[in-house]
C-alpha positions, 0 to 999 in steps of 0.5 A: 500500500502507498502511504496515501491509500489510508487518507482516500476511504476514511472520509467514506466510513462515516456516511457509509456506515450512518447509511448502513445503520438507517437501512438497518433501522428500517428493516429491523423494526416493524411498521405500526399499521392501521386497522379501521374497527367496525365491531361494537366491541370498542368504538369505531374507528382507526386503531393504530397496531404495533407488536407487543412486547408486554401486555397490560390491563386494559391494552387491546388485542388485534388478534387473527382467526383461523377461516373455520373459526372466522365462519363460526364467529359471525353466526 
């Protein structure tokens, strides 16, 4: 290697890796969704969901149905 090799990349490692974190930030999180309720259980409306890591009292639960137990749900 030359003696200058050193000096032409080091200006790249900074926005290399601030670039490489946001990309790892946007894929390693999950989006919150949107979900519009038009059950009575709660108030109508939009409901924004996200994963839960813990649960407390009173929190809601978005939860998907199996297709036989969907059919046997809205009897």
């Amino acid at each position: 290697m030359t003696p200058g090799t050193h000096q032409t990349w080091r200006p790249l490692t900074l926005p290399a890796g601030s670039i490489f974190a946001l990309v790892w930030a946007a894929l390693a999180t999950s989006l919150p969704r949107l979900i519009y309720n038009t059950s009575d259980s709660v108030p109508a409306g939009w409901y924004r969901t996200s994963p839960a890591n813990s649960l407390a009292p009173g929190d809601l639960m978005l939860v998907h149905l199996m297709q036989w137990l969907r059919s046997t749900a809205t009897c």
